[in-house]
C-alpha positions as CSV (number, residue, x, y, z in Angstrom):
1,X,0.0,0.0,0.0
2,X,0.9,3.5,-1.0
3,X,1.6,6.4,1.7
4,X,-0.3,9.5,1.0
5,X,2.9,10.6,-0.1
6,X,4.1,8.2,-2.5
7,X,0.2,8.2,-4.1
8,X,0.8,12.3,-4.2
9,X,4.0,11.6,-6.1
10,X,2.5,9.4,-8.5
11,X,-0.6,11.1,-9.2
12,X,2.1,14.3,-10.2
13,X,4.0,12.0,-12.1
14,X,1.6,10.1,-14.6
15,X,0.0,14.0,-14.8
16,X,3.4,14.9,-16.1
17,X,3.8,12.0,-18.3
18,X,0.3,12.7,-19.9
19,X,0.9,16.2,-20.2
20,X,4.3,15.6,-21.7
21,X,2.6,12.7,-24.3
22,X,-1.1,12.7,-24.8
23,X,-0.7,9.4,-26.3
24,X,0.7,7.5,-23.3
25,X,-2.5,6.5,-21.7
26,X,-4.3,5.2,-25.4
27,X,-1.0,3.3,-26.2
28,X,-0.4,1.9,-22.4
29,X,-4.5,1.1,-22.7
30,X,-4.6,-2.1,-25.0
31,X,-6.5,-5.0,-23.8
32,X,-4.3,-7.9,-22.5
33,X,-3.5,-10.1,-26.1
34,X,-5.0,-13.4,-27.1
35,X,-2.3,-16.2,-26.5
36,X,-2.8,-19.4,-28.6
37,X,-3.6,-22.5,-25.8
38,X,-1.1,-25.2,-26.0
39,X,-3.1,-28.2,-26.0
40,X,0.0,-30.5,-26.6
41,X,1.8,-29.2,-24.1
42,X,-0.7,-29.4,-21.3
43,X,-1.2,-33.2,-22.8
44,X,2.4,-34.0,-21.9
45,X,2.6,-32.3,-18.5
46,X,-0.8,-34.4,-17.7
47,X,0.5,-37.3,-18.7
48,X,3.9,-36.8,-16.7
49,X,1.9,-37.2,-13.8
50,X,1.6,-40.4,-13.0
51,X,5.4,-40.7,-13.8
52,X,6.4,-37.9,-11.1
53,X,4.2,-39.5,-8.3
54,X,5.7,-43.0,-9.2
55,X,9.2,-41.8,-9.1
56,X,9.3,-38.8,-6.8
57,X,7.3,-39.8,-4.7
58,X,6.0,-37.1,-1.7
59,X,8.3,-34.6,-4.4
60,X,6.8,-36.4,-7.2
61,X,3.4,-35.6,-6.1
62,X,4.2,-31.9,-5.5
63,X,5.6,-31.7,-8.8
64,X,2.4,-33.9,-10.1
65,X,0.2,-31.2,-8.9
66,X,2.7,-28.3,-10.2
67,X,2.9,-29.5,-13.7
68,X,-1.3,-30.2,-13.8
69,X,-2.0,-26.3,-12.4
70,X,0.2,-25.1,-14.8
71,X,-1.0,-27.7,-17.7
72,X,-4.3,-26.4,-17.1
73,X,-3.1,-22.8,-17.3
74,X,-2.1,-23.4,-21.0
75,X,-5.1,-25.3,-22.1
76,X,-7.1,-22.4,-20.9
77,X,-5.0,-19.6,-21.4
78,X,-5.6,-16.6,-23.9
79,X,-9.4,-17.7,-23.9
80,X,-11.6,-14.6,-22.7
81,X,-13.8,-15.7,-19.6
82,X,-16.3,-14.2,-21.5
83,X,-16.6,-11.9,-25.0
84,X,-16.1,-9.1,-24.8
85,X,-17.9,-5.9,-26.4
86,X,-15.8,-4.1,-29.5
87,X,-14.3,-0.9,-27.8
88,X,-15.0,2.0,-29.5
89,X,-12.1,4.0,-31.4
């Protein structure tokens, strides 16, 4: 959290910078980008699984559950919870 200070500071600052450049708040204002899912990735982490538990054991199975989280992450990732509007330009 930001003292009343340091949010004083910043205000003053991103005023400067958008007085300086109008164009720094459209161009820092993009919506997050689309990244493709990696199905075949996420395939082979959630078939390592089974390996990691059988061979790590206790570390196995915290690497298991590692490598599904993040398998999971790709499937899903750069898929919009939900669509969004078109933004007007």
């Amino acid at each position: 959290m930001l003292s009343s200070h340091e949010r004083r500071r910043f205000n003053e600052i991103t005023s400067g910078l958008l007085a300086e450049d109008p164009g720094f708040g459209t161009r820092h204002d993009t919506p997050p980008r689309n990244l493709p899912p990696r199905p075949v990735l996420a395939l082979l982490l959630w078939l390592s699984m089974p390996f990691d538990i059988a061979v790590g054991g206790w570390t196995g199975l915290l690497v298991a559950v590692v490598a599904g989280g993040y398998g999971v992450h790709l499937r899903l990732r750069g898929r919009p919870a939900q669509p969004e509007p078109p933004r007007p330009r």
